[in-house]
C-alpha positions, 0 to 999 in steps of 0.5 A, a space after each residue: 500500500 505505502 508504495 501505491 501511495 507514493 505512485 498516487 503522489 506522484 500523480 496528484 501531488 503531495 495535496 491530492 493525498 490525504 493521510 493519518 488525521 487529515 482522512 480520520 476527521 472527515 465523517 462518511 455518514 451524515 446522521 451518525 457522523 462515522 469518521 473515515 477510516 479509509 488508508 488514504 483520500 485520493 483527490 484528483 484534479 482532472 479526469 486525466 489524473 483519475 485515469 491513472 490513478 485508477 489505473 494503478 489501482 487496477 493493477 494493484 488489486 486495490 479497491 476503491 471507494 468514491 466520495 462527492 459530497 457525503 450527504 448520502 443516509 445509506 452508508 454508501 461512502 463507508 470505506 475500510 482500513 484496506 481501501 481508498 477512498 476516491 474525492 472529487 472535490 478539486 474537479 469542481 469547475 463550471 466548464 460551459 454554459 449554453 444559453 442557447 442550448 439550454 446546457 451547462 457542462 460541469 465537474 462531478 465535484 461542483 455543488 448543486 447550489 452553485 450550478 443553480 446560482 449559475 443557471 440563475 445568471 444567465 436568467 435559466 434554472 437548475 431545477 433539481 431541488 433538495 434540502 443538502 443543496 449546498 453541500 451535495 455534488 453534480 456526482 453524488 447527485 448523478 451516482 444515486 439519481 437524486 430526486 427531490 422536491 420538484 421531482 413532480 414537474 421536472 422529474 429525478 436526476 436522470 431527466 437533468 443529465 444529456 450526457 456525462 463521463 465517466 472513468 472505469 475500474 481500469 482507468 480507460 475514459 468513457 466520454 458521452 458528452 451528448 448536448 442534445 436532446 434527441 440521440 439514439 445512436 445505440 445504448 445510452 451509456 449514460 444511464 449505465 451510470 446514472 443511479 449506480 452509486 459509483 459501483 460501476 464507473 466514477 462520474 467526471 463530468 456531466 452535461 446538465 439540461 438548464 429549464 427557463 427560470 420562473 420568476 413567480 413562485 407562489 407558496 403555501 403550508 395548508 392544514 389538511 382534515 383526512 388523508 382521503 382530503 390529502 389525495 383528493 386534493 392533490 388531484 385538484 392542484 394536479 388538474 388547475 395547476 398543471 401547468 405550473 405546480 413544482 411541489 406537493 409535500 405532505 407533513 403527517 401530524 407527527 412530523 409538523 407538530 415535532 417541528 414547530 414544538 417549543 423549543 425548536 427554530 420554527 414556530 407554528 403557523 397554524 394549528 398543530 392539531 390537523 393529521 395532515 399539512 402540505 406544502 404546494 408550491 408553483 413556477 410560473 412567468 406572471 406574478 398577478 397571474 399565478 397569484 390569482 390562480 393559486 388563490 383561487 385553487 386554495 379557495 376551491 379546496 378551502 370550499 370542498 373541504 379538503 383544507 381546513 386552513 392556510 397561509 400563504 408566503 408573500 415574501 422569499 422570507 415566508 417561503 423559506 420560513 414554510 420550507 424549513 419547517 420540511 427541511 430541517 432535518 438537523 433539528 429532527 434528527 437531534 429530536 429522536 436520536 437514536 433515529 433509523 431513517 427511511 426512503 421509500 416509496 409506494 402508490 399513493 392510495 396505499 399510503 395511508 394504511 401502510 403507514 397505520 399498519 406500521 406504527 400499530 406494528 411498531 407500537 406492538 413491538 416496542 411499546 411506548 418507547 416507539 415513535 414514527 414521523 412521515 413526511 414526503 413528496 406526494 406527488 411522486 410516491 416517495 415518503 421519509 420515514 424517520 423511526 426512533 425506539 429509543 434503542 440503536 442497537 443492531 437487533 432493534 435496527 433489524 427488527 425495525 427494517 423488517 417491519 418497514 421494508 417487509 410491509 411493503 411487498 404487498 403493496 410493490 413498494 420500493 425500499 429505495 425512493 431516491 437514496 440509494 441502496 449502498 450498504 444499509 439496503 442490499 440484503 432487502 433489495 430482493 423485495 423490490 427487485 425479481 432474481 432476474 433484475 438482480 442477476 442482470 445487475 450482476 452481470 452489468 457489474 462483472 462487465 464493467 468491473 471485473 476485479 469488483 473494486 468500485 465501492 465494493 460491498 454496495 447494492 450488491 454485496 
């Protein structure tokens, strides 16, 4: 190892290794805050540099662990004693923006907020949306097929990217820097590495798909009477708002009156007492315009009874204010610790008996020292679900997993809405995927990485 060292040196440069403390005092899981004990951290200033270091790698038999930036929940970026971990954080530069084509071509290590703030400048957008924004990569974001709040209108990762590179176990380059929207010459290589979470390539550089800005943003937290209101309503802003609707999250009771307790950042802004609240939010060109339709939806829904009160943000200020209430995930987080977090997802009309079944079944298992609140993105299926039983031990964690993830087969639920697998799902990735799926997985895996050295041990085993 020591003399692989001094090769990846001779590569990167003194800089572009880090070792001892400088490896143990970065976190590799975001809720626990786990130090890394990767033998060294390998950062890369070029996709020619990564080349050769995989390379070596390649020759030596040494695996590897890639790291964006370490805002993953599925313990993903964990690497052992005995691998290395790859960082893109030097390869973070915006290479090209294309107000004409609608493109910008950025590093893997480049952060989200900051290709949303250069979409911004050139009066475009970035619509991939998510609470770590400021601290998640163009990669990360692309190796686990990020989703988000906007996945409703815009769609998961997948939809963002026109082409990408990426670099395999071996080193050897795969440059499909597509810039348009129509090409089907062949496979698309670039969905082989889209969502694999770095097990099948290292993700360099990416060509984003920009969207027009929209000025007019309009914002409300509504409280919610039934879940059968929550749906029905979400049908509604669906049909009146097509055009224009961006985000529909849901907050369960639980959830929302957590957030808004005393003590916390947020104060309620309405009453803690409704089993539902949600989140609406549209884009659109004409402020008056988009103003009066949404209040005109909320004032339907208000008359059908589906929402029983309502605030709306008249200031960026108020919309921050609703969307911290969601996205605090630090304050929740430091509630009910020890937490066993979730991502899953199911059709929409099984939600809420699914989500009954298994607080009846928690209750029954572990007592009153069980707790379980759901928030999520409606409109796309996708529910978080954050589980405390006041014990962290590997036992309860299990028995908590089997509940959530076994609860789901019935209804051909997912165990992975957008997180990805890594290390935390792959022994329940047969409950959302057939033995062929799985076998196919396999195959694309032994294809593109042979020796099994990128990030082993994830989705897989």
């Amino acid at each position: 190892m020591n003399s692989l060292i001094s090769d990846l040196i001779a590569i990167v440069g003194e800089s572009g290794v880090l070792l001892g403390e400088d490896v143990a005092q970065r976190s590799v899981d975001w809720f626990t805050g786990a130090p890394c004990q990767a033998k060294a951290i390998v950062r890369p200033q070029t996709t020619e540099q990564l080349s050769k270091v995989m390379a070596l790698c390649y020759q030596a038999d040494q695996p590897v662990v890639t790291h964006g930036g370490l805002t993953g929940v599925v313990h993903g970026g964990i690497a052992s004693p005995d691998e290395l971990v790859v960082s893109l954080e030097l390869m973070n530069q915006i290479e090209e923006i294309d107000a004409v084509g609608s493109t910008m071509q950025v590093q893997a290590g480049v952060t989200l907020q900051r290709v949303q703030e250069a979409a911004q400048e050139i009066d475009m957008q970035f619509p991939l949306d998510l609470g770590a924004r400021g601290s998640c990569t163009i990669g990360g974001n692309i190796a686990t097929n990020a989703g988000g709040i906007r996945v409703i209108r815009y769609g998961m990762m997948r939809q963002q990217v026109l082409g990408l590179e990426a670099v395999l176990s071996d080193g050897t380059v795969v440059s499909s820097l597509n810039k348009m929207l129509k090409n089907n010459a062949g496979y698309d290589v670039k969905q082989l590495f889209i969502g694999s979470e770095g097990t099948l390539g290292v993700v360099t550089r990416a060509v984003l798909r920009l969207q027009p800005y929209m000025p007019s943003e309009q914002t409300a937290l509504v409280a919610v009477p039934s879940f059968d209101a929550l749906t029905a309503l979400l049908n509604l802003v669906s049909k009146e708002l097509a055009n224009s609707l961006s985000a529909f999250e849901a907050l369960w009771n639980s959830h929302y009156k957590l957030m808004t307790m005393e003590g916390s950042k947020h104060a309620p802004l309405l009453s803690t007492d409704s089993p539902f609240y949600a989140i609406i939010e549209t884009l659109g060109l004409d402020e008056e315009q988009d103003a009066e339709a949404f209040a005109q939806v909320l004032e339907t829904a208000m008359e059908k009874e589906l929402i029983t009160d309502a605030v709306l943000a008249n200031s960026s200020a108020q919309r921050e204010g609703i969307w911290a209430v969601r996205e605090d995930i630090e304050w929740l987080v430091r509630s009910l610790k020890p937490l066993f977090s979730f991502d899953i997802s199911l059709p929409i009309p099984h939600m809420d008996e699914y989500v009954n079944n298994l607080e009846k079944a928690l209750n029954e298992q572990f007592a009153e020292s069980a707790e379980i609140l759901v928030f999520g993105h409606l409109g796309d299926g996708n529910l978080h679900i954050m589980i405390t039983v006041r014990d962290d031990s590997l036992q309860s964690r299990r028995q908590v997993e089997e509940l959530v993830y076994g609860s789901l087969v019935k209804y051909n639920g997912s165990i992975s809405a957008e997180h990805g697998v890594g290390l935390e799902k792959k022994e329940y990735l047969k409950l959302s995927r057939s033995p062929e799926e799985i076998d196919l997985m396999k195959r694309m895996k032994q294809a593109l990485d042979p020796k099994g050295l990128l990030n082993p041990g994830k989705i897989l085993g």
